[in-house]
MDAnalysis code that builds the backbone (N, CA, C; Angstrom):
import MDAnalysis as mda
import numpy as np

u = mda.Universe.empty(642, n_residues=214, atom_resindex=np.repeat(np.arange(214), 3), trajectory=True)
u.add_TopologyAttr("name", ["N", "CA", "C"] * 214)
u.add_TopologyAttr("resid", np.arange(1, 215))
u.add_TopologyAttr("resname", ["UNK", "UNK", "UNK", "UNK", "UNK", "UNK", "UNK", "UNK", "UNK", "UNK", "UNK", "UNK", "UNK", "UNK", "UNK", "UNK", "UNK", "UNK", "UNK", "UNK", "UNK", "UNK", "UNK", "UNK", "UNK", "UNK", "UNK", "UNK", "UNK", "UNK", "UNK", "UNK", "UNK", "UNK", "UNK", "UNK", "UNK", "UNK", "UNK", "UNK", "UNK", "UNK", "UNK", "UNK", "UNK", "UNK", "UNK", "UNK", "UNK", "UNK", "UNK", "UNK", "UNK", "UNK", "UNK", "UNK", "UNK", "UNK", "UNK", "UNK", "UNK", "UNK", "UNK", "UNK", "UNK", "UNK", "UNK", "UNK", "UNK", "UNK", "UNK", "UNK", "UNK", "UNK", "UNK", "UNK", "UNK", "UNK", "UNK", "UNK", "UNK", "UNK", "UNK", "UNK", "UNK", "UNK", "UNK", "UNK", "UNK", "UNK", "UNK", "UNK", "UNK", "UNK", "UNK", "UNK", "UNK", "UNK", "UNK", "UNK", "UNK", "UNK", "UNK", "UNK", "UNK", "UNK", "UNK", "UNK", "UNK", "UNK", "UNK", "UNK", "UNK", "UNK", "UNK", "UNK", "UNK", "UNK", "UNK", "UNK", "UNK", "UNK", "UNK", "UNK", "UNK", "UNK", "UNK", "UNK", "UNK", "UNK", "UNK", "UNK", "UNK", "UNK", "UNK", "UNK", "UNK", "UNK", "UNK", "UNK", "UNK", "UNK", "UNK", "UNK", "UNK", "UNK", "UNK", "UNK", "UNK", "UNK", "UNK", "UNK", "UNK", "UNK", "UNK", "UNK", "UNK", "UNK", "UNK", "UNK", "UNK", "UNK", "UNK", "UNK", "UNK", "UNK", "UNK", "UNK", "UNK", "UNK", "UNK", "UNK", "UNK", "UNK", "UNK", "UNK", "UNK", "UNK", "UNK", "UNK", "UNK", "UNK", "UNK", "UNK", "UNK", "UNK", "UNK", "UNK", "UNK", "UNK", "UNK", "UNK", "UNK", "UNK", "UNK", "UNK", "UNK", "UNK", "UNK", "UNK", "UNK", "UNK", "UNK", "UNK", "UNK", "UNK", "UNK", "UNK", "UNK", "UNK", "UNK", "UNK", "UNK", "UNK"])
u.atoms.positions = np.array([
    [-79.973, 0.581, 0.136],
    [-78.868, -0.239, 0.680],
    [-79.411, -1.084, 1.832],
    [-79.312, -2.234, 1.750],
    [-79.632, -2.802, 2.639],
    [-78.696, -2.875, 4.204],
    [-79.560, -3.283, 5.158],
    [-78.829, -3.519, 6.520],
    [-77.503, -4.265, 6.548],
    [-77.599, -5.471, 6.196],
    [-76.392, -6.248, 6.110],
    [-75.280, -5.782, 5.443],
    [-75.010, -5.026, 4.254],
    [-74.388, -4.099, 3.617],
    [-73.782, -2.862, 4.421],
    [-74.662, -2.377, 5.165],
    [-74.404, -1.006, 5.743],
    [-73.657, -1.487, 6.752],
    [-73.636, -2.851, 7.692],
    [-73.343, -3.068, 8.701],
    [-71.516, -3.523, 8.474],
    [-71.509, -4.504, 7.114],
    [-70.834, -4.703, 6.954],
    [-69.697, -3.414, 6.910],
    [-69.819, -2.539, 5.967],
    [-69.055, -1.079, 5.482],
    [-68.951, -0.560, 7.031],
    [-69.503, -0.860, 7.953],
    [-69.599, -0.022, 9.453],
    [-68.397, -0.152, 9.832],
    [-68.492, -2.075, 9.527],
    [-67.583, -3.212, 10.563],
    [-66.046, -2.458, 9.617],
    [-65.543, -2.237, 8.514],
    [-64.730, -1.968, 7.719],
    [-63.838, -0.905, 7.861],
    [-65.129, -0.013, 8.129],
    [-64.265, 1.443, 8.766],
    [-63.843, 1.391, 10.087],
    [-64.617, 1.053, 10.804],
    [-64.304, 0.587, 12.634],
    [-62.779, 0.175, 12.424],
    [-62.552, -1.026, 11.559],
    [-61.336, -1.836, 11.652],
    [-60.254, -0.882, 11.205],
    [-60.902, -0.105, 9.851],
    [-59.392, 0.874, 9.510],
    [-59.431, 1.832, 10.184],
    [-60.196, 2.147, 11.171],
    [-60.202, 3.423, 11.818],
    [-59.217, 3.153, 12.932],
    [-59.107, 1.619, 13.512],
    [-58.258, 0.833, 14.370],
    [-56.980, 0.572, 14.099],
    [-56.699, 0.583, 12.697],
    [-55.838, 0.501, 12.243],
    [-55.022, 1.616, 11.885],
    [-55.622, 2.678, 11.933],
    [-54.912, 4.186, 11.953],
    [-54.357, 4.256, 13.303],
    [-55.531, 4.468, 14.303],
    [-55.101, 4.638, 15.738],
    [-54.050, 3.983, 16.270],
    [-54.058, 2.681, 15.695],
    [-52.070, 1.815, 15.843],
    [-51.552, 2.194, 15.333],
    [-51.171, 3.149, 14.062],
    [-50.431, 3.635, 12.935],
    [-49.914, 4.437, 13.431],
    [-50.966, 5.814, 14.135],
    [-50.253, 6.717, 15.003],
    [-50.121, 6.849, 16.016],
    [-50.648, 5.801, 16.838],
    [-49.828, 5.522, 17.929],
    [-48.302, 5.091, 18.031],
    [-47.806, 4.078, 16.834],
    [-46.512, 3.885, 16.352],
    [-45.654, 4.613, 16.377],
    [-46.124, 5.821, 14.966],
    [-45.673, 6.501, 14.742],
    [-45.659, 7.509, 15.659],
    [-46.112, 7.954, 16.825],
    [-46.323, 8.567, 18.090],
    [-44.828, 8.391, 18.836],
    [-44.758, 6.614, 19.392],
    [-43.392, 6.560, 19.610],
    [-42.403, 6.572, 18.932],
    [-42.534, 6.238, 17.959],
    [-41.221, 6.668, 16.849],
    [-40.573, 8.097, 17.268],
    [-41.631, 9.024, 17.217],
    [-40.929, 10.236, 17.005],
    [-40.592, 10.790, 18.827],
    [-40.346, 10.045, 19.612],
    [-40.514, 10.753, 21.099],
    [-39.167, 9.785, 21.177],
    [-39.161, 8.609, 20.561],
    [-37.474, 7.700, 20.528],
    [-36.860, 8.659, 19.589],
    [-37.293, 9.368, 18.433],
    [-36.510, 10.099, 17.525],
    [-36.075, 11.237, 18.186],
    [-36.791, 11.893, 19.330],
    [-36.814, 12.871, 19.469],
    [-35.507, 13.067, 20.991],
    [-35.544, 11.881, 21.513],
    [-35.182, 11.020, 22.687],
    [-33.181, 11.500, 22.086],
    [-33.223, 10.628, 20.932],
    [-32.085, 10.407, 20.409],
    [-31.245, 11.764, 20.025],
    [-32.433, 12.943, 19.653],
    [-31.657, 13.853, 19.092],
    [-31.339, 14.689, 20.167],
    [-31.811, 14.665, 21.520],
    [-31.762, 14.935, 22.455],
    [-30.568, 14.733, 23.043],
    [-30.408, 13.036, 22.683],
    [-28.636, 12.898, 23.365],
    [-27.556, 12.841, 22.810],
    [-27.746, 13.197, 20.996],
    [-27.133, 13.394, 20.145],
    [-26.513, 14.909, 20.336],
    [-27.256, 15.813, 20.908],
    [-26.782, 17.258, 21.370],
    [-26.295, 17.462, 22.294],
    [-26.438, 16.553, 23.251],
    [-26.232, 16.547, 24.879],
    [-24.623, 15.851, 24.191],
    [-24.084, 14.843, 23.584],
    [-22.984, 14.496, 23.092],
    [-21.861, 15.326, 22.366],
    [-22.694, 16.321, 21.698],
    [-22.162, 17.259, 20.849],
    [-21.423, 18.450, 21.832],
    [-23.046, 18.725, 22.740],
    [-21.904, 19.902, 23.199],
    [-20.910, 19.488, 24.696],
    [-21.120, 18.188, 25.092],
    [-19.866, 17.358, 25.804],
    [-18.918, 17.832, 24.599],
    [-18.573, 17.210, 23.380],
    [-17.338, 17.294, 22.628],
    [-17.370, 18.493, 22.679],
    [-17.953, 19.455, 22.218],
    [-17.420, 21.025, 22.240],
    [-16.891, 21.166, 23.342],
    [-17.176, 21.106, 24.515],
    [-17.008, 21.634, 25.802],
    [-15.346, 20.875, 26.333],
    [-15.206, 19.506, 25.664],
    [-13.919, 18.922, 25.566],
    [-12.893, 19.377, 25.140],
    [-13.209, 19.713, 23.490],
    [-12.475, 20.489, 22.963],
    [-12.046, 21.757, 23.324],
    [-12.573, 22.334, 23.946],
    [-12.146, 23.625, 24.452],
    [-11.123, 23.401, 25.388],
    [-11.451, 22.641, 26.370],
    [-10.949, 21.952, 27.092],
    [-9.438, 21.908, 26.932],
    [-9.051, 20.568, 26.219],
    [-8.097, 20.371, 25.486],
    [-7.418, 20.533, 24.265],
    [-8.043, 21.770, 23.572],
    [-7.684, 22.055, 22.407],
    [-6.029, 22.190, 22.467],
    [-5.430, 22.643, 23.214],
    [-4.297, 22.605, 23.694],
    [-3.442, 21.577, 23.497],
    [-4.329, 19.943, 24.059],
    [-3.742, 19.040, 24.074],
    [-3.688, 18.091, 22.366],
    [-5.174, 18.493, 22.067],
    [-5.242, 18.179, 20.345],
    [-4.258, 18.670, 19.875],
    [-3.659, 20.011, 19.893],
    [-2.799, 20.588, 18.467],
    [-1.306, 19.678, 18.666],
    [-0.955, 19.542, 20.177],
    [0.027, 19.026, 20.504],
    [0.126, 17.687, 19.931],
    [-0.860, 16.586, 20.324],
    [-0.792, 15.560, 19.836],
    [-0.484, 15.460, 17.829],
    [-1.616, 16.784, 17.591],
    [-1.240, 16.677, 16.104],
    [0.030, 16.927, 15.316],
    [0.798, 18.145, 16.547],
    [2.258, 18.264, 15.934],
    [2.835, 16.870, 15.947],
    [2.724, 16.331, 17.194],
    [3.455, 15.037, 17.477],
    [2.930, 13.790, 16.252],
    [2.079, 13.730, 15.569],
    [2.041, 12.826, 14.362],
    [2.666, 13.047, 13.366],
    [2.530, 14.845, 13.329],
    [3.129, 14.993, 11.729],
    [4.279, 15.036, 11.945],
    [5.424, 15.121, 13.363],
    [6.389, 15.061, 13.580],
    [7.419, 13.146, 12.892],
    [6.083, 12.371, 13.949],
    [6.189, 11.088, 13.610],
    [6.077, 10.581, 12.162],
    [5.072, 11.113, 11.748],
    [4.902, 11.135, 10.395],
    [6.244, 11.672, 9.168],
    [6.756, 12.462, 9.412],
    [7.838, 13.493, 9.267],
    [9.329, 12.287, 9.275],
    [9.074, 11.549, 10.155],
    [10.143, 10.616, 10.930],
    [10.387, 9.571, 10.263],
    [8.931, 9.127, 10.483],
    [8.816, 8.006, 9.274],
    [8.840, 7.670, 7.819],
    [8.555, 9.102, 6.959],
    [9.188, 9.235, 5.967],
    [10.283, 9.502, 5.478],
    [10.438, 9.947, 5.983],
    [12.812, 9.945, 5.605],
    [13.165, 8.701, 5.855],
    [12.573, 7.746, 7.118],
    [13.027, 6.852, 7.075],
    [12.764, 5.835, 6.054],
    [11.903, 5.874, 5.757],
    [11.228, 4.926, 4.709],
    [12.103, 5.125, 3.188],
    [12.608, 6.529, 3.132],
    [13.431, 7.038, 1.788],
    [14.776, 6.776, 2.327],
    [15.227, 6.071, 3.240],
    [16.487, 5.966, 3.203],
    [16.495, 4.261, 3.080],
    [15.346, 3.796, 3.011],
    [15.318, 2.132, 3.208],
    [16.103, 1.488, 2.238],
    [16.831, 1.717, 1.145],
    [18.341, 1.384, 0.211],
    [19.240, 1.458, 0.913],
    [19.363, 2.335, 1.297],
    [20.821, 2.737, 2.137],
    [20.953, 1.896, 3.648],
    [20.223, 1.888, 4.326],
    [20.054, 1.507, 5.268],
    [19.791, -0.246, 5.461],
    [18.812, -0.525, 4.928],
    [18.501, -2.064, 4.943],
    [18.846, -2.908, 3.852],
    [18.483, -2.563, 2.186],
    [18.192, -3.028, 0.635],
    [19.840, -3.561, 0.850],
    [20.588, -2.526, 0.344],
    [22.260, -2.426, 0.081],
    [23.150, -2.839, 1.337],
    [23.075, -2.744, 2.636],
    [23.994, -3.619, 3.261],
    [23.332, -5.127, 3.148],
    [22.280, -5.656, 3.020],
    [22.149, -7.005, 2.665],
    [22.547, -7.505, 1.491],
    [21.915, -6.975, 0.532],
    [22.674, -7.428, -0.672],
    [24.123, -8.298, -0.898],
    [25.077, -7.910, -0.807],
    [26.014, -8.529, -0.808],
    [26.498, -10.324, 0.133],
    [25.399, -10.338, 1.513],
    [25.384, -11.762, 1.947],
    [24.053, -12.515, 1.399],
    [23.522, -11.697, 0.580],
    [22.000, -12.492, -0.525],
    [22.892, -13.027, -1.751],
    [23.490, -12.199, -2.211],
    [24.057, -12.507, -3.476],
    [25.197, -14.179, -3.457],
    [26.238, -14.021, -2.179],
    [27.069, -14.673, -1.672],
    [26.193, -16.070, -1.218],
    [25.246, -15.854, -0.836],
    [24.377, -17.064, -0.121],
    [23.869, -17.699, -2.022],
    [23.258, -17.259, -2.800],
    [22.549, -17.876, -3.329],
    [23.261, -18.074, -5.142],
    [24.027, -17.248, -5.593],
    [25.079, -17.534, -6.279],
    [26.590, -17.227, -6.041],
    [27.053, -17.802, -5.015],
    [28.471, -17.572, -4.387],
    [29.125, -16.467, -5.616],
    [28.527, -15.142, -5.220],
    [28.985, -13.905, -5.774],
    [29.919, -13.067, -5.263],
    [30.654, -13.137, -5.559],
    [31.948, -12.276, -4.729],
    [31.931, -10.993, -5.268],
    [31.883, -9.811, -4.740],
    [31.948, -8.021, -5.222],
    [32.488, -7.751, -5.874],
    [33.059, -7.311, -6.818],
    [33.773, -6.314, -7.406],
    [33.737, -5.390, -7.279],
    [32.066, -4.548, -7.382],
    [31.543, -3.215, -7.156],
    [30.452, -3.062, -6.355],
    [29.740, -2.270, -5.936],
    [28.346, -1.884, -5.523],
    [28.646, -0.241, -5.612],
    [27.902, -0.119, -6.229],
    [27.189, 1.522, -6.410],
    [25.297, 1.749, -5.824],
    [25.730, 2.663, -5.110],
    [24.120, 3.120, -4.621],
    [24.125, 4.248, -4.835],
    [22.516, 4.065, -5.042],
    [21.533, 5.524, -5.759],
    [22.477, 6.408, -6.931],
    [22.900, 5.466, -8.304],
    [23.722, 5.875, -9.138],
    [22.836, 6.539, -10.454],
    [23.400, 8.085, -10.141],
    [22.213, 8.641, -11.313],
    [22.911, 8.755, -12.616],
    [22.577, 8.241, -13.782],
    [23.156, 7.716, -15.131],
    [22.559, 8.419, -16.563],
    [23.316, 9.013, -17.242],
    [23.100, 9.886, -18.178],
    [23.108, 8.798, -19.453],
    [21.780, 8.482, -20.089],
    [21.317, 8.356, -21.338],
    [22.647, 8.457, -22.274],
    [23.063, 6.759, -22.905],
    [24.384, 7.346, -23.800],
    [23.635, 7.939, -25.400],
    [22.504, 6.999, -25.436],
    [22.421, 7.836, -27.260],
    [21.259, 8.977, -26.842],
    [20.732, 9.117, -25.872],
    [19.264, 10.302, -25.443],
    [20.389, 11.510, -24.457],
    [21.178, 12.408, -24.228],
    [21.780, 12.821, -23.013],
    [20.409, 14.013, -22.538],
    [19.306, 13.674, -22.901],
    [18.123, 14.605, -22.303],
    [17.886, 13.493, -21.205],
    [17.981, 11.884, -21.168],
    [17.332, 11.188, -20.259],
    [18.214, 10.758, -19.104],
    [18.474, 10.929, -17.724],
    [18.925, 11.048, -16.605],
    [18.139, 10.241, -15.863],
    [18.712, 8.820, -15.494],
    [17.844, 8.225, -14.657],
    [18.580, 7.447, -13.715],
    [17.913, 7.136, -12.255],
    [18.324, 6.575, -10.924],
    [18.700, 5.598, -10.816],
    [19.379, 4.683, -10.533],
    [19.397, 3.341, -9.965],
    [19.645, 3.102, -8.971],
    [18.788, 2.564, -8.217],
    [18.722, 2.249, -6.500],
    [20.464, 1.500, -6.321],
    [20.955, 0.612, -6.158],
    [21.766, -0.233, -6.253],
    [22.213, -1.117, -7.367],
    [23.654, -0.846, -8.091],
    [24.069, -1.785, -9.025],
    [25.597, -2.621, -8.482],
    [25.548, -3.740, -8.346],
    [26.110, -4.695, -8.034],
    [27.227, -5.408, -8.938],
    [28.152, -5.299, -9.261],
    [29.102, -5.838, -10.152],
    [29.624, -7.341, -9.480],
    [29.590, -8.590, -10.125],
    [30.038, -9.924, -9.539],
    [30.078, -10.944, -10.255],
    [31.421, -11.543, -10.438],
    [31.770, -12.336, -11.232],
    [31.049, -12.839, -12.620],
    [31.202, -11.887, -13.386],
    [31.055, -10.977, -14.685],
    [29.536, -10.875, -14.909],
    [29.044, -10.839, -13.939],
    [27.615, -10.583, -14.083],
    [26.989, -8.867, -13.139],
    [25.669, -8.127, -13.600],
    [25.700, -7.311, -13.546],
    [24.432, -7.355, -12.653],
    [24.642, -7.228, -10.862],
    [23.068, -7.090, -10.324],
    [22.564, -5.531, -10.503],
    [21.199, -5.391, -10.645],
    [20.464, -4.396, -10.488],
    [19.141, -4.357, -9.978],
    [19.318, -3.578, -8.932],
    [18.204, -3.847, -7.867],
    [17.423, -2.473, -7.582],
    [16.240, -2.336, -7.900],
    [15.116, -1.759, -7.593],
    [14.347, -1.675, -6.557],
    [14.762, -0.815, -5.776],
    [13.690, -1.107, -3.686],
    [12.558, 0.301, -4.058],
    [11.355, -0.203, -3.647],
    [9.901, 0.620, -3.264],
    [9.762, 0.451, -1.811],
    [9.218, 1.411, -1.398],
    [9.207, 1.155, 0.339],
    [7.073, 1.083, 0.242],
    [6.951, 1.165, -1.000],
    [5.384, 1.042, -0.865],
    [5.288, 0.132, -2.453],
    [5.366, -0.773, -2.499],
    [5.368, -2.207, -3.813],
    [4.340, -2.134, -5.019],
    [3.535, -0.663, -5.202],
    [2.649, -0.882, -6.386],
    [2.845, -1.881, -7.404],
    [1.765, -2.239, -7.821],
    [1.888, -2.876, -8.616],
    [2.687, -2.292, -10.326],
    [2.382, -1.379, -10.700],
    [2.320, -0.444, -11.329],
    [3.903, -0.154, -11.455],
    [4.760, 0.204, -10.558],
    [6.301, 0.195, -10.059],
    [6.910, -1.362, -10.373],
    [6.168, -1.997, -10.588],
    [6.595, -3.700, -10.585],
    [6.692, -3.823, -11.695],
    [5.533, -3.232, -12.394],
    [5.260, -2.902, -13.943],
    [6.779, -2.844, -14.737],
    [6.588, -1.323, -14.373],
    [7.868, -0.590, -14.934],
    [8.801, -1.111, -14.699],
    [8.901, -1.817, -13.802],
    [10.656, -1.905, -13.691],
    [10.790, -3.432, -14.498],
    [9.747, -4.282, -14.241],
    [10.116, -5.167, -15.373],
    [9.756, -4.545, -17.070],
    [9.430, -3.950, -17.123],
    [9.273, -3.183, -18.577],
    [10.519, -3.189, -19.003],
    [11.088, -1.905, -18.108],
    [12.518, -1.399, -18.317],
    [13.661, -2.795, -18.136],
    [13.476, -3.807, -17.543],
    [14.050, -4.797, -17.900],
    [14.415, -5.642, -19.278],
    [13.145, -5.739, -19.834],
    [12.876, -6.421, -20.823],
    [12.829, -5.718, -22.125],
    [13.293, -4.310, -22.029],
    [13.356, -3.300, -22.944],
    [15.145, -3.360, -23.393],
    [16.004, -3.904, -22.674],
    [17.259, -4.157, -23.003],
    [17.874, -2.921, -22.684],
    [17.054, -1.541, -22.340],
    [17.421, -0.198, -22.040],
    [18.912, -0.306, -21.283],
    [18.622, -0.935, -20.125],
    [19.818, -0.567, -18.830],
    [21.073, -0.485, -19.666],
    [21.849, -1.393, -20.371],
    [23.041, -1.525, -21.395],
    [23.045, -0.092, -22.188],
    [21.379, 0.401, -22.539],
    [22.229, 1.809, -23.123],
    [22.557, 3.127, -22.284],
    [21.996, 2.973, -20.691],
    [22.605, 3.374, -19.832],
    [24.214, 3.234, -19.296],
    [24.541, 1.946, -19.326],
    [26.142, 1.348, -18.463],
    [25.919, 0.576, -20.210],
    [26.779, 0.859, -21.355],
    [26.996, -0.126, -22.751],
    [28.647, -0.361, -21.944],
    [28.899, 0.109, -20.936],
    [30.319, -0.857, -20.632],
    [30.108, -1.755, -19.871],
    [28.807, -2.109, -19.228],
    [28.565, -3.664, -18.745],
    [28.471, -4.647, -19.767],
    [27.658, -3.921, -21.001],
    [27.288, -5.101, -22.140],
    [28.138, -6.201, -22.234],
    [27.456, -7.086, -22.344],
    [27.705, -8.913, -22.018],
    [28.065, -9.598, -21.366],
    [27.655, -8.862, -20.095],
    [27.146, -9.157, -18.564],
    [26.261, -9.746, -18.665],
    [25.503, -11.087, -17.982],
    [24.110, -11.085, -17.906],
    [23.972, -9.914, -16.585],
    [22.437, -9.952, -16.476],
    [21.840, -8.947, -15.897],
    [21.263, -9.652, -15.029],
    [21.160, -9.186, -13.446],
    [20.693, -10.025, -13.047],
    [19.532, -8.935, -11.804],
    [17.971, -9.137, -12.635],
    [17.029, -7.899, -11.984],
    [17.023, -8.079, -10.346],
    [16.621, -7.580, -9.321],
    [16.003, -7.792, -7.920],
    [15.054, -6.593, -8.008],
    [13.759, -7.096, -7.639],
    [12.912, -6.248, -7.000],
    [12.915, -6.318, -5.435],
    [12.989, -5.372, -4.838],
    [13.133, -5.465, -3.428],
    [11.836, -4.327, -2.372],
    [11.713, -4.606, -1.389],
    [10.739, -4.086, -0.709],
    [10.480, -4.701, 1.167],
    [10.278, -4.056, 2.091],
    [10.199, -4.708, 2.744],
    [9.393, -5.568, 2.885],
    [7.770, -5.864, 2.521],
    [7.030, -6.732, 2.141],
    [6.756, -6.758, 0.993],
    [6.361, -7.767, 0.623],
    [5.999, -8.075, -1.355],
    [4.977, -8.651, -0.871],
    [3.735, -8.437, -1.721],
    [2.426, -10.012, -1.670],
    [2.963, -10.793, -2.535],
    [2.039, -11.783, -1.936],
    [1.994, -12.908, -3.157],
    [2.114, -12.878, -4.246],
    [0.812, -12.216, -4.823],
    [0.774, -12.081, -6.036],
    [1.916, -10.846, -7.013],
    [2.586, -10.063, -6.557],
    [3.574, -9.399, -6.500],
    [4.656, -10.485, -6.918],
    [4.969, -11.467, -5.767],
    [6.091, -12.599, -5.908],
    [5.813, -13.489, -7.339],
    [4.490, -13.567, -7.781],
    [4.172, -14.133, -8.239],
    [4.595, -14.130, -10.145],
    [4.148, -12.747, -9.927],
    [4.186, -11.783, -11.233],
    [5.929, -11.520, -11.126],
    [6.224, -11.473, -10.522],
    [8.121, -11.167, -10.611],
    [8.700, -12.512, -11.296],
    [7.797, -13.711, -10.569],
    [8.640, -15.393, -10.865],
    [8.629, -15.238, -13.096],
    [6.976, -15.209, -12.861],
    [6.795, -15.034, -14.049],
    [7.692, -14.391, -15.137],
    [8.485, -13.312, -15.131],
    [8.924, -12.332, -15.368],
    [10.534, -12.541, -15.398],
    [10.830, -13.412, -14.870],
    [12.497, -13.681, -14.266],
    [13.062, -12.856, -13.221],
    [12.073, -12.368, -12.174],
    [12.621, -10.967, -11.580],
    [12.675, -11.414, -10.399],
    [13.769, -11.360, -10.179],
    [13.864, -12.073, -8.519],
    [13.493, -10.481, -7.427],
    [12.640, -10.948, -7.056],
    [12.226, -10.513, -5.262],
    [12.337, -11.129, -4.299],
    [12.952, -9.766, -3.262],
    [13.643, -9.820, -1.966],
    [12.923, -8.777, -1.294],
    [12.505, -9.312, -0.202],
    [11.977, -8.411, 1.257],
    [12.544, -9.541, 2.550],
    [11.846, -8.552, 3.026],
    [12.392, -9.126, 4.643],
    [11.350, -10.498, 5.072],
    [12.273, -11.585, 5.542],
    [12.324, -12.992, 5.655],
    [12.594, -13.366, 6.989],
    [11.489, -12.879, 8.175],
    [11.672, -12.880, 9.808],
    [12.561, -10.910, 10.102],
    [13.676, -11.278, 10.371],
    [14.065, -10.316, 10.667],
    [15.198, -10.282, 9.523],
    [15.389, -10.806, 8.397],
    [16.258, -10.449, 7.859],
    [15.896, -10.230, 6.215],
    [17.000, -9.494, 5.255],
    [16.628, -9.472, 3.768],
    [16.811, -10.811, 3.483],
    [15.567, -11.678, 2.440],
    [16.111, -12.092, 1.615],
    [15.135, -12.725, 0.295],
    [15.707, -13.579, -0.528],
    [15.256, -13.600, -1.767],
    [14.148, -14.660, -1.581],
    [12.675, -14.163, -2.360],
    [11.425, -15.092, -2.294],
    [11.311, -16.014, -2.782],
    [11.734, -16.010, -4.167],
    [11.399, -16.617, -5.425],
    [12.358, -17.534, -6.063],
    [13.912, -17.553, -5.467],
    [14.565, -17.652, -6.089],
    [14.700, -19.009, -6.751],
    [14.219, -19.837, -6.741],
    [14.048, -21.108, -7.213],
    [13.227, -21.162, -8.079],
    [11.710, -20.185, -8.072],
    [10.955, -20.265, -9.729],
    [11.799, -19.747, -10.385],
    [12.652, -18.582, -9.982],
    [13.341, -17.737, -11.084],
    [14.768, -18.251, -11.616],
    [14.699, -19.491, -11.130],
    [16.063, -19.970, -11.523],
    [15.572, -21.164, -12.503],
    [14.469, -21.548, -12.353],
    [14.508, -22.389, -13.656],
    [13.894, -22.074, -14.913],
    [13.496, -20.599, -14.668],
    [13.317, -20.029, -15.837],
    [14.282, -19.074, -16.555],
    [15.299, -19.050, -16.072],
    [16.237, -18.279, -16.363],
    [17.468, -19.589, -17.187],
])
């Protein structure tokens, strides 16, 4: 082997041997910042333990107090027909086809005339100048619930529920306190008029696509 050869292979290893010594020197601080971190990652941990003990007292309390709130807010949310849907109704109806009452029935549960195994709910039904409202409120608007209820619309079903409305038109509302867009959208489509809240008050979204398709 010649000199120039040997010198070269010298110069080669020198350099990767230089190049290790930065490698783990790197990797040197890496692990003293890694080590740094897990350091105050424990020092954090047992602060929270030492908190918790602390205030465990004050945690359970706060937690009754959500599920209390929580508790609060769901009844309220199941009374949202009674409470908000159905006293509007009647100045929605009056505002947009000068509908005068005859009836309103809420949360009317209705026995199947040719099935008497099938028993089903209706949020609000509206009787007005010979037409028949029926209104559907979700306090949470799936899509899926939007589904169905225009299904059950377009299935001609409701008449074999109430066959003493038959030759009424029918006139659907989906209701909710918010609707999306696309929700409003899929109702226009559909002939299904939706109503949520409009500032601070109920009222109808659509009612102008759904009137010229109707």
């Amino acid at each position: 082997m010649s000199r120039k050869v040997l010198e070269k292979r010298v110069d080669r290893l020198e350099e990767a041997l230089i190049r290790l010594s930065e490698e783990v020197t790197r990797l040197s601080v890496e692990m003293r910042e890694f080590k740094e971190e897990m350091r105050e990652f424990k020092e954090d941990v047992e602060k929270f333990k030492e908190w918790s003990m602390k205030n465990i007292e004050e945690l359970r309390e706060m937690s009754r107090d959500f599920k209390k709130r929580w508790g609060e807010l769901s009844n309220k949310l199941g009374t949202i027909v009674e409470d908000i849907v159905a006293p509007a109704l009647p100045e929605v109806l009056r505002k947009y086809f000068s509908c005068d009452l005859d009836a309103m029935m809420v949360r009317v549960l209705k026995r199947h005339q040719g099935d008497p195994s099938k028993i089903r709910e209706f949020d609000v039904i509206i009787l007005c100048n010979g037409k028949v409202v029926l209104n559907e409120t979700k306090a949470t608007p799936r899509m899926e619930y939007v589904e169905r209820f225009v299904e059950f619309i377009g299935s001609g079903e409701f008449f074999e529920y109430f066959p003493e409305y038959s030759g009424r038109e029918l006139m659907p509302i989906f209701s909710s306190l918010n609707l999306s867009e696309s929700v409003v959208k899929y109702l226009s489509r559909k002939g299904v008029y939706a109503m949520a809240l409009k500032g601070d008050y109920m009222d109808i979204l659509n009612f102008e696509d759904v009137s010229k398709s109707r």
